[in-house]
N, C-alpha and C positions, 0 to 999 in steps of 0.2 A: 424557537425554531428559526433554522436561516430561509428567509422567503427566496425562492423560486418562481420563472426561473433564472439562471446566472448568464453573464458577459463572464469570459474565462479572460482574467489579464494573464497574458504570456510577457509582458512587460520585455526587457531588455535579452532573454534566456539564449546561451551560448547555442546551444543545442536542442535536439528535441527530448534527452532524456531529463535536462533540466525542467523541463516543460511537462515531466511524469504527472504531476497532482491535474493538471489538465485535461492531460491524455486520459485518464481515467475516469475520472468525472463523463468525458465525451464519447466513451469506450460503451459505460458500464449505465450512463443515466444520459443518454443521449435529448432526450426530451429536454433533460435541465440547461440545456446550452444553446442559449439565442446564435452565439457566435463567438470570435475571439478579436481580444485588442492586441494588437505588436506593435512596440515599439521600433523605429527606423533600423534597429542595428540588433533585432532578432532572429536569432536562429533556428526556430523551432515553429511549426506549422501543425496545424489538428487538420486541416484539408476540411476547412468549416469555415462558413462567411467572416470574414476581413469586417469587422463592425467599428464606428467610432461611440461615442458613448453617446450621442445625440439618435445615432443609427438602432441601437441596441434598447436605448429607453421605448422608444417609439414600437420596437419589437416585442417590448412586451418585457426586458429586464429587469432585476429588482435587486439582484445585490450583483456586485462585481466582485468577484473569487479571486487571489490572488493566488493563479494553480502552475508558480512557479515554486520547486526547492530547490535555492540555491545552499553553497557548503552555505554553515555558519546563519540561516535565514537573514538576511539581512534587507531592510526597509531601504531603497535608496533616496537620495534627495529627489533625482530624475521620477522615481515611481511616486515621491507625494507628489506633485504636482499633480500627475493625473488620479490620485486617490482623493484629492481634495476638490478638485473638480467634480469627480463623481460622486461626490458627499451635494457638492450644491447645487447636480442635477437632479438630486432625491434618491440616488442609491444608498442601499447597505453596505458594508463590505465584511469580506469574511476570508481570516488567513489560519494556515497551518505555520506560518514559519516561525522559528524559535524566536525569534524577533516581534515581539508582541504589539498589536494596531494598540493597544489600551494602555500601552507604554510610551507611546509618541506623542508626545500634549499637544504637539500640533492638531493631529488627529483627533485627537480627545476632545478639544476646542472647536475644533468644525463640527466635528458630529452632536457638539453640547448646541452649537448655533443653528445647524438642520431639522436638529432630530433623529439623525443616522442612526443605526447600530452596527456596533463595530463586534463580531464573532471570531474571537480566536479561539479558534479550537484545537489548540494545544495546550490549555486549560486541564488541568486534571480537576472534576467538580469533586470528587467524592475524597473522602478518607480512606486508603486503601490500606488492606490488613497486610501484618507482613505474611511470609506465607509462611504453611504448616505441614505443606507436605501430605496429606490425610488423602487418600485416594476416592476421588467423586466418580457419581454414577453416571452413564451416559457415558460416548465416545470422544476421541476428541483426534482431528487431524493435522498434522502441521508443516508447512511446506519451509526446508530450511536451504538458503543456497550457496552457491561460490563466492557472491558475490553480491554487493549489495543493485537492488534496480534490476535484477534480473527476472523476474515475475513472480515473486511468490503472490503477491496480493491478486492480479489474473489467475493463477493457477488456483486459489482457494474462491475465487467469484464464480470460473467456471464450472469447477464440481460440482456447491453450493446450487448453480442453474442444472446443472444434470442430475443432482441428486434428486431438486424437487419435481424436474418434469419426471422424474419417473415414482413420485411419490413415496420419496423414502423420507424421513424426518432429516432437515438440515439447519442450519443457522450461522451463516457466516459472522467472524466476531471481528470486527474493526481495533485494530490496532496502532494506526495509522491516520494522519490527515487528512489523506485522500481516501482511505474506506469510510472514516467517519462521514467525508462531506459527500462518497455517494450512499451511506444508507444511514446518515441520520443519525448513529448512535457508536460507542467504542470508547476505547480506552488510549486516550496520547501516551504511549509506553516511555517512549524519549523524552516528556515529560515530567515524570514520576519521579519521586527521592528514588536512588539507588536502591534501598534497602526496602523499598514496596514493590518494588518491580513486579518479582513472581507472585507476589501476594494481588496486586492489581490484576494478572490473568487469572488467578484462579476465581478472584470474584466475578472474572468478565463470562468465565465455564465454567458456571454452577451444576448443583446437581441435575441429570437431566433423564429421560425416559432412556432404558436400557438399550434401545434401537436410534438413540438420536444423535446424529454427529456434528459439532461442534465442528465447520470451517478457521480455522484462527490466523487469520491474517500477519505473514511472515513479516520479521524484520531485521535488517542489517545481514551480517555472516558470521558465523564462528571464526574465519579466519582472516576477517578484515579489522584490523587492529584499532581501528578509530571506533566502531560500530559493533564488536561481541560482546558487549555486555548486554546493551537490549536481547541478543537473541536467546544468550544464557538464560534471559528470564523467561523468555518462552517457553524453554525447552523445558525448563525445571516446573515453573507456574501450568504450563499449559499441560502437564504430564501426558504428551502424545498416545496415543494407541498406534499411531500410523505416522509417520514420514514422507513427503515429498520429497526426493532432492531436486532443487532448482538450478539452472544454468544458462548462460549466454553464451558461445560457442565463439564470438567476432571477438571479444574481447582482448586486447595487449597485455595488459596488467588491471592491476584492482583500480573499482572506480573510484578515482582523486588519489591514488598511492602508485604514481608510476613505477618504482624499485622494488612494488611485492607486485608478485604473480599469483592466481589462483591454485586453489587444490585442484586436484584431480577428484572425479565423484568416485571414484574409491576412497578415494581420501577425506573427502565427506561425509559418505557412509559410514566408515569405520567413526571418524570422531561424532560426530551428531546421534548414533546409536547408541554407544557406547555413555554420552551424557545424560541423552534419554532416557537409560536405561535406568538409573539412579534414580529418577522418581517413576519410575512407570518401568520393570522389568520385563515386561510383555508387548513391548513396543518394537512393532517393525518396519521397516523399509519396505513400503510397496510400488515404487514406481519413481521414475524420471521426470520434469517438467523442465522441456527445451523453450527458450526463446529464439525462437526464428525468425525474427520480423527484419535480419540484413541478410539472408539466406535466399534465394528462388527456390519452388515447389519444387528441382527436383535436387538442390545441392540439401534443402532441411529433410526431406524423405531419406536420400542416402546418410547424412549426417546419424539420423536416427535411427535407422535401420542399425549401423554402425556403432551406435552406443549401447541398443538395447542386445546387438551378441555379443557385446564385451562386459556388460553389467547381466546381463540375466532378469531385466525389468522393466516392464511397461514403459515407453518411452516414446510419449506424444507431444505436439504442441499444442497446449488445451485452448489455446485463444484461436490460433487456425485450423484447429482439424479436429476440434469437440475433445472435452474431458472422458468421454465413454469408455475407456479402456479403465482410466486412471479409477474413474468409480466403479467398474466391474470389480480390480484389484481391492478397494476399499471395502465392497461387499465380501469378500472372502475372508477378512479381517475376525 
């Protein structure tokens, strides 16, 4: 278990959506975050105490999170330095980036000389079956978007919270770094051989009570050419009952591929249904999830108003203005 609670390193992050694994952790397990470290030539902010590691121990820290994902995860020199520091202040440390703490002997040597432990949790532990396709009981929902970092993993935390305040059976299934490190448990999909992929979700959505729905933490796009093969495996592994389509509305072009642009959520719809459909033919599209967080209250209102007479569906932002509709649609399911 990675001991709580965390110092969030934002370390050098261009941006605040480099800075996603953080943001969410602080979003979603607020408790677990003493504060954040930024480097002098960071660009991304949690609008949570500025701590140095001396500040943060004393606060009560116990592992320092590296809740940056840059492309490529990369360890930089600039970041050991303060990772090995906080190894010989008596921190853990704990990363999702493909770049693994247990591969850097530097690191490995300090923490043999402390006592550290080092948590990467893009680790696959288990031996994953390939998949079989065989239809399980129990529901399952899954949020697929434009775009990569657009919210599916918010979009499936928020239901997940509205499902259970209103007592209906849920279980959010981590797919991801940042859903593993804020509930504990999931599957690193990005991870995985190739060929276990859908087989890794169908074991993460086992069989389950007729009324229980399976949240399953989105990833990458169908149409982002660096990133659809993980979600291919969602969509086959995870044999939907239900669809989110996800979107961010500010966006230029795809994130890190300037020369492609997004689909339209028609154009979404149609393909992501249509793939779903092949392991789960009874799978439908219930609803919209906008990211508005570059939006004011009343340009995301009209933005929305505006997508849901053009699509014909539910079209909320679950993180600012509650999942309630999105799970109504899901009850109807």
């Amino acid at each position: 278990m990675i001991k709580t609670p965390y110092l969030l390193f934002l370390g050098d992050a261009p941006d605040q959506l480099a800075a996603k694994v953080a943001q969410g952790i602080k979003d979603w397990r607020p408790d677990n975050a003493v504060g954040q470290y930024r480097m002098p030539s960071c660009g991304a902010d949690l609008k949570i105490a500025d701590m140095t590691l001396a500040e943060a121990k004393e606060a009560g820290a116990k592992t320092l999170v590296i809740g940056v994902a840059n492309r490529g995860g990369i360890i930089s020199a600039a970041w050991k330095e303060v990772l090995i520091e906080a190894m010989r202040m008596g921190y853990d440390l704990a990363s999702g980036l493909h770049n693994l703490l247990s591969e850097e002997a530097d690191l490995v040597a300090v923490a043999a000389e402390t006592g550290a432990t080092l948590h990467d949790v893009r680790i696959a532990s288990v031996d994953y079956p390939i998949a079989n396709g065989i239809k399980r009981s129990g529901k399952r929902c899954l949020a697929v978007g434009t775009d990569c970092s657009v919210g599916k993993m918010y979009t499936a935390l928020a239901m997940d919270k509205e499902m259970r305040e209103r007592g209906l059976k849920s279980t959010f299934r981590a797919t991801g770094q940042t859903g593993i490190l804020i509930t504990g448990d999931g599957v690193p999909l990005d991870a995985v051989v190739a060929d276990f992929m859908a087989g890794a979700v169908e074991y993460l959505t086992p069989d389950n009570d007729a009324d229980h729905w399976d949240m399953i933490e989105g990833q990458g796009s169908l149409f982002h050419v660096s990133y659809s093969g993980v979600t291919m495996a969602l969509v086959h592994g995870g044999q939907p009952d239900a669809l989110i389509l996800s979107h961010e509305p500010t966006r230029e072009h795809m994130r890190g591929l300037p020369t492609y642009q997004q689909p339209t959520l028609a154009e979404l719809r149609d393909v992501a249904l249509t793939l779903a459909k092949v392991g789960n033919p009874d799978c439908k599209v219930i609803g919209i999830s906008v990211n508005t967080q570059h939006l004011n209250e009343e340009e995301a209102v009209a933005y929305m108003a505006k997508v849901e007479a053009e699509m014909g569906l539910p079209t909320v932002d679950p993180f600012r203005h509650g999942a309630g509709r999105l799970v109504d649609a899901l009850e109807a399911v």
